[in-house]
Each structure stands twice: as structure tokens, then as C-alpha cells.
DSSP file (Angstrom, degrees, kcal/mol; ACC not computed):
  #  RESIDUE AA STRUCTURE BP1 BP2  ACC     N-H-->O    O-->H-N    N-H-->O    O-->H-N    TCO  KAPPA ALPHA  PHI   PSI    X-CA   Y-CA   Z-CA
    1    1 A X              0   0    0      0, 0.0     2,-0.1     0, 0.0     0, 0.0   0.000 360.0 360.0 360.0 145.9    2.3   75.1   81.9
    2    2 A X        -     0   0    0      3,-0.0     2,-0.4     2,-0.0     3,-0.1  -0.398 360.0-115.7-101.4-176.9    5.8   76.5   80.5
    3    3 A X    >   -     0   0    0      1,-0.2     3,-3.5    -2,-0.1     4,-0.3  -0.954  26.9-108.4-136.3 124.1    6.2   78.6   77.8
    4    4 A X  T >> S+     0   0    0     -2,-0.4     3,-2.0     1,-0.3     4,-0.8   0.718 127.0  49.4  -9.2 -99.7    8.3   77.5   74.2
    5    5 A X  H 3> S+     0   0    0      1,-0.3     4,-1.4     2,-0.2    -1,-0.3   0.767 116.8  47.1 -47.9 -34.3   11.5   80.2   75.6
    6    6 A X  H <4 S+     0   0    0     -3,-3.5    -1,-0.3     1,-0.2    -2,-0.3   0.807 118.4  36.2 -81.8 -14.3   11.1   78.0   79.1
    7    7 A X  H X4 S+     0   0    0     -3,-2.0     3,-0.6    -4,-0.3    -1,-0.2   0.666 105.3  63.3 -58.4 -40.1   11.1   75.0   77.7
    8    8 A X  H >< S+     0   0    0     -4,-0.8     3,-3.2     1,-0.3    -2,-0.2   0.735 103.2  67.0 -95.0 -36.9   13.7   75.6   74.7
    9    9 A X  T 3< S+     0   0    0     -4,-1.4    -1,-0.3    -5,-0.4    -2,-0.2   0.687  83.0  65.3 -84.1   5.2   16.1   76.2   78.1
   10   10 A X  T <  S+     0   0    0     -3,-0.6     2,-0.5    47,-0.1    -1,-0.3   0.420  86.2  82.0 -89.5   7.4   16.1   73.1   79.2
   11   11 A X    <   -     0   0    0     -3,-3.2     2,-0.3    13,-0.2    13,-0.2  -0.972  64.2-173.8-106.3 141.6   18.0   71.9   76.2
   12   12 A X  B     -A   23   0A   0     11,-3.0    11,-3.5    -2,-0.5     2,-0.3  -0.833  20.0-161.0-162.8 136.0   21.4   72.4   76.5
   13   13 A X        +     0   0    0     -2,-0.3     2,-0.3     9,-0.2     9,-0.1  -0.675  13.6 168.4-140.1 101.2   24.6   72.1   74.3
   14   14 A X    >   -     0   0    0      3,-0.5     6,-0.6    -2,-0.3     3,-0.6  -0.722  29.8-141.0-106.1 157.5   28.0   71.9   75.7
   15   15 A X  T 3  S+     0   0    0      1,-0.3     5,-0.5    -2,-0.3     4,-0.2   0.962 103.3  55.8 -86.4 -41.6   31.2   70.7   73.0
   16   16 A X  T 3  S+     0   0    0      3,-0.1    -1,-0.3     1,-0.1     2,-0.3   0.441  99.9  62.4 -85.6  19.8   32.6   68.8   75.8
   17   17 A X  S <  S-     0   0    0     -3,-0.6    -3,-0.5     1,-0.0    -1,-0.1  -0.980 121.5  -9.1-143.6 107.0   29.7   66.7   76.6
   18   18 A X  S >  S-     0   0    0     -2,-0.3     3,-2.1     1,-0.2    -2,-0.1   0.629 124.5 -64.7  74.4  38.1   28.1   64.1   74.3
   19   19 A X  T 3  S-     0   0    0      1,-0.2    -1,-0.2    -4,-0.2    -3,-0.1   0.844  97.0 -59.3  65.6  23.9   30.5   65.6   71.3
   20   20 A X  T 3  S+     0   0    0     -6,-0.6     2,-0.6    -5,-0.5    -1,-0.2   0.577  98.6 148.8  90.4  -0.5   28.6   68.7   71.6
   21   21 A X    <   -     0   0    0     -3,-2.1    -7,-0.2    -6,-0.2    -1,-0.2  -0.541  55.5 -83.9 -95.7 155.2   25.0   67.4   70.9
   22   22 A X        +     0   0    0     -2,-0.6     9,-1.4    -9,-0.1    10,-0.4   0.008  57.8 162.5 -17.5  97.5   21.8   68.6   72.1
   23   23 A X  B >   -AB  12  30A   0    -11,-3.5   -11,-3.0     7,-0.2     2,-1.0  -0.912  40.4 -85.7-130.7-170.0   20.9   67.2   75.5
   24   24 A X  T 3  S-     0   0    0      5,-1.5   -13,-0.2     3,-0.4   -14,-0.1  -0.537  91.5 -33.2 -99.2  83.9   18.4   67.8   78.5
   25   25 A X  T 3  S-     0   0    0     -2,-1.0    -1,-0.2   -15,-0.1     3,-0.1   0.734 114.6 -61.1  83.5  44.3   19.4   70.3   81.3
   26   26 A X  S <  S+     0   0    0     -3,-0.5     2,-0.5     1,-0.2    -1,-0.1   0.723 104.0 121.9  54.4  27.9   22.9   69.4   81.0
   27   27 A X  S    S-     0   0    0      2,-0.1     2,-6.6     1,-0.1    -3,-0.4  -0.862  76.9 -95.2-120.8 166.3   22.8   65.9   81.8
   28   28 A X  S    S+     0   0    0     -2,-0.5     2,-1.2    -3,-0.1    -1,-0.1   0.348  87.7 104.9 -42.2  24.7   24.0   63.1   79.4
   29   29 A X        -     0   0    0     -2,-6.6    -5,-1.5     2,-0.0    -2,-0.1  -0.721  66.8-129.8-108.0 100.9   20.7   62.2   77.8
   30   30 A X  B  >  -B   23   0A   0     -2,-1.2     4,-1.3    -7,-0.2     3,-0.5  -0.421  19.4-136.1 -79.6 153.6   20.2   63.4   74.5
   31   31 A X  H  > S+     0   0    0     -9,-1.4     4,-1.1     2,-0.2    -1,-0.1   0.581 112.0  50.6 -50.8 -38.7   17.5   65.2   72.9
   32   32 A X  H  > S+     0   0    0    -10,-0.4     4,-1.0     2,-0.2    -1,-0.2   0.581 105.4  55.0 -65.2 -27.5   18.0   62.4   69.8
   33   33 A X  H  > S+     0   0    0     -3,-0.5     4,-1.3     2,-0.1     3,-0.4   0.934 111.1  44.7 -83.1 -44.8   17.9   59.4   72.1
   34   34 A X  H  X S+     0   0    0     -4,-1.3     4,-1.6     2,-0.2     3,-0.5   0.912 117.8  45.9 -63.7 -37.7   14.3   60.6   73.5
   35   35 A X  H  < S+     0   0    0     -4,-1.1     4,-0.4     1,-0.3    -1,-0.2   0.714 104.9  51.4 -79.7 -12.3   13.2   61.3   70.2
   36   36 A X  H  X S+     0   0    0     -4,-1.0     4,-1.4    -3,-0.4    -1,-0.3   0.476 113.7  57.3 -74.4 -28.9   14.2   58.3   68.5
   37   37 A X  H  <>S+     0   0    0     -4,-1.3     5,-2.5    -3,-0.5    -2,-0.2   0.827 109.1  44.4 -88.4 -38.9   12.1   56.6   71.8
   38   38 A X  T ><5S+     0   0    0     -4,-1.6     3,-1.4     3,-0.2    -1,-0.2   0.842 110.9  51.2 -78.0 -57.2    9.4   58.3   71.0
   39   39 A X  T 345S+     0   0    0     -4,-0.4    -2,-0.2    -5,-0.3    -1,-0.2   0.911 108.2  56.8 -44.8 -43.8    9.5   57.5   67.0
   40   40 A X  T 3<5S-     0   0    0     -4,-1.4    -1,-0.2     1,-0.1    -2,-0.2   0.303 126.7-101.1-110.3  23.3    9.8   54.1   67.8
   41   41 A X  T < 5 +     0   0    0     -3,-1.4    -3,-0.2     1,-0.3     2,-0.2   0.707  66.8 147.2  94.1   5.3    6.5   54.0   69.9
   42   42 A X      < -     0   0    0     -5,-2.5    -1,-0.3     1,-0.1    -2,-0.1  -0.678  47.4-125.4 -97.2 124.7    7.8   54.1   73.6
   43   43 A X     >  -     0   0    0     -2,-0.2     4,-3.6     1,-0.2    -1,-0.1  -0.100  17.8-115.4 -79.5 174.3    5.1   56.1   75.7
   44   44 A X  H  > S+     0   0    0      2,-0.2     4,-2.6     1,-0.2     5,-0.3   0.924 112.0  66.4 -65.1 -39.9    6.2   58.9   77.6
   45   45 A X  H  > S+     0   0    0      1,-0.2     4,-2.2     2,-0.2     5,-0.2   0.984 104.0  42.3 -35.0 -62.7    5.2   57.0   80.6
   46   46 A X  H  > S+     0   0    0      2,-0.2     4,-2.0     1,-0.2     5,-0.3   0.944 109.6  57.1 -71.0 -39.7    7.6   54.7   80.1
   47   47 A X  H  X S+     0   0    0     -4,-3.6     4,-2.2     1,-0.2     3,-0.5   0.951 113.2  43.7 -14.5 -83.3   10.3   57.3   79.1
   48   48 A X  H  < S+     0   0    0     -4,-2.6    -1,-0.2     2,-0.2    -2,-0.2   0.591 113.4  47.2 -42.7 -31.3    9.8   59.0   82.4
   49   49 A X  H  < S+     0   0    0     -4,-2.2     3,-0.3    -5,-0.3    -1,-0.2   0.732 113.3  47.6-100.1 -12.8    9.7   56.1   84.4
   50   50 A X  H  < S+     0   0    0     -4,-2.0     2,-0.5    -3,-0.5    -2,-0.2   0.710 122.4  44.0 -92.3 -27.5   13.0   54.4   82.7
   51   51 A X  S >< S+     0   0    0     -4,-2.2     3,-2.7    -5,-0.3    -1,-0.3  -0.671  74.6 179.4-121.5 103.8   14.5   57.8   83.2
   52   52 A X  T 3  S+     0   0    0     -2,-0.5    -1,-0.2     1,-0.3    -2,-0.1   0.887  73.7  65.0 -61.1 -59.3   13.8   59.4   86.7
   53   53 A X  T 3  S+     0   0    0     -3,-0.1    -1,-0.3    -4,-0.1     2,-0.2   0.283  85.2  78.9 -33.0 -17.4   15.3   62.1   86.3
   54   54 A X    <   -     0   0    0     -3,-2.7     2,-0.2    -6,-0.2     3,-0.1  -0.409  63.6-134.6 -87.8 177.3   13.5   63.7   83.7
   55   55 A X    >   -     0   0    0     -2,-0.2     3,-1.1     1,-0.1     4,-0.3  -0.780  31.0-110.3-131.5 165.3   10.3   65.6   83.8
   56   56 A X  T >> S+     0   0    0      1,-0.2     3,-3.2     2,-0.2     4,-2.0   0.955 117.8  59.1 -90.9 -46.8    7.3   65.4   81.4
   57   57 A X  H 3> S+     0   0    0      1,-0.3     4,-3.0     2,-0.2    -1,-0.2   0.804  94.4  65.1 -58.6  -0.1    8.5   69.3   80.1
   58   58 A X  H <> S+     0   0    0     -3,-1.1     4,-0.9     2,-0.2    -1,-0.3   0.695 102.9  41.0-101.6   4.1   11.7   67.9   79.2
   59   59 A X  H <> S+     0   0    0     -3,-3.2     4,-2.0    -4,-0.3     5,-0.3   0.839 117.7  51.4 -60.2 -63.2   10.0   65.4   76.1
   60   60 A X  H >X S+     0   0    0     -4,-2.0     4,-1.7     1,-0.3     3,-0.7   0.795 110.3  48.7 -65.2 -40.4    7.9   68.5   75.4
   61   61 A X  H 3X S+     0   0    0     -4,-3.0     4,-2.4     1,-0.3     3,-0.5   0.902 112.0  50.6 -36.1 -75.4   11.6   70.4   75.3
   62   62 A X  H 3X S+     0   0    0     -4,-0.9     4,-0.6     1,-0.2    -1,-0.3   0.564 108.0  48.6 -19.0 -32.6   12.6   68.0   73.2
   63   63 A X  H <X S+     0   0    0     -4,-2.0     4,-3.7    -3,-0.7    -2,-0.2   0.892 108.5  51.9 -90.0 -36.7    9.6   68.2   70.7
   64   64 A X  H  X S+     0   0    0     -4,-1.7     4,-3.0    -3,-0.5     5,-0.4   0.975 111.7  51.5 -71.0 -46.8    9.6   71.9   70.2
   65   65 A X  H  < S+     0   0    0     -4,-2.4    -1,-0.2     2,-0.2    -2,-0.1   0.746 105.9  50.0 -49.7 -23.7   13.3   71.6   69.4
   66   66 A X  H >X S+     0   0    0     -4,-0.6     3,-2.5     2,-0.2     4,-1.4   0.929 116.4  43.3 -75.6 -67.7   13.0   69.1   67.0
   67   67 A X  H 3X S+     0   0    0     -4,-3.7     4,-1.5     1,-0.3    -2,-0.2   0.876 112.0  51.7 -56.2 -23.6   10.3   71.2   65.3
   68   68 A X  H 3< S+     0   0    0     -4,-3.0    -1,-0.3     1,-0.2    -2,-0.2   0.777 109.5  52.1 -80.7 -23.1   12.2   74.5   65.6
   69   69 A X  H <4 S+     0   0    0     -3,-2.5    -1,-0.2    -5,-0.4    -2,-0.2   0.933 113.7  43.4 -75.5 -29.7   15.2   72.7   64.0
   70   70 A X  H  < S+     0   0    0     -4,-1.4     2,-1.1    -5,-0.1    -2,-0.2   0.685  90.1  94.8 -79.9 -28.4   13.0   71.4   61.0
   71   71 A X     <  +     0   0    0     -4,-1.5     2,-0.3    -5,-0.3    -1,-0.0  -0.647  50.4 123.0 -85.5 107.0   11.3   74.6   60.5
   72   72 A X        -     0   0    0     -2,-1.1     2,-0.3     2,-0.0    -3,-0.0  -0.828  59.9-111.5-145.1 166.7   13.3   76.6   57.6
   73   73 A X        -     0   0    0     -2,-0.3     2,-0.3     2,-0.0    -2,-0.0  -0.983  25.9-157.7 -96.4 131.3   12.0   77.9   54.4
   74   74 A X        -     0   0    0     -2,-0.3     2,-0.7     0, 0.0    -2,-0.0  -0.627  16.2-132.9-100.7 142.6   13.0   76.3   50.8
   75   75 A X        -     0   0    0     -2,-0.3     2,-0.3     2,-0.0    -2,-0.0  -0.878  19.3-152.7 -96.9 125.8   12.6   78.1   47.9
   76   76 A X              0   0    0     -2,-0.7     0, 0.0     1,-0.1     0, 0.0  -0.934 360.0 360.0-105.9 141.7   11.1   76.8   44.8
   77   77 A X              0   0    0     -2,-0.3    -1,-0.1     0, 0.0    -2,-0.0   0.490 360.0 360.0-103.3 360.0   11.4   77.4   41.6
């Protein structure tokens, strides 16, 4: 099992590839398209099997980033 820092490196952001968003181990697949796949009810099976090239830790890569992006504090008054 990988660990949240080993995971968190498989997501990758380079400016000149995909306009500089988030995708998984540098290849064109974004971190938004998987997660949008996921939202809209598409198992992971099928994820993985429509893209070979991925690996199950790169959805989970994909999930921690999404939560780590989300996670800030607001202040209330």
C-alpha cells in the first residue's frame, strides 16, 4: 500500500502539457477527467480497463489530491 507523499507524486503538473493542469505521471490524462468519471458513476474497473495505462494508485492519487485541494480553512464571523 503507498503512502499520501507516494501517491501525491504521481500527480504531476507541467505548463506545457494540458495548459498546465494536474495530470497522472506525466501523461496526458488529467486528474479532472478521472474525477469527473468517477462523479458521474464510472467504476474504477472500468476506468482502469478503458485506460491501461493507469494503475488503481493513480484514482487513489487522484482522490487525495482532490481532497488536499478542498481542504483550506474559512473563517467565520
Amino acid at each position: 500500500m503507498s503512502t499520501t507523499p507516494e501517491l501525491l507524486n504521481r500527480i504531476t503538473q507541467n505548463p506545457g502539457q494540458c495548459g498546465g493542469r494536474p495530470c497522472i505521471r506525466g501523461m496526458r490524462i488529467r486528474v479532472v477527467d478521472i474525477l469527473e468519471m468517477l462523479a458521474n458513476n464510472v467504476s474504477i474497473s472500468e476506468i482502469l480497463d478503458d485506460f491501461p495505462d493507469l494503475e488503481l494508485a493513480d484514482v487513489q492519487a487522484c482522490l487525495i489530491f482532490a481532497a488536499r485541494r478542498t481542504d483550506f480553512p474559512r473563517l467565520t464571523v
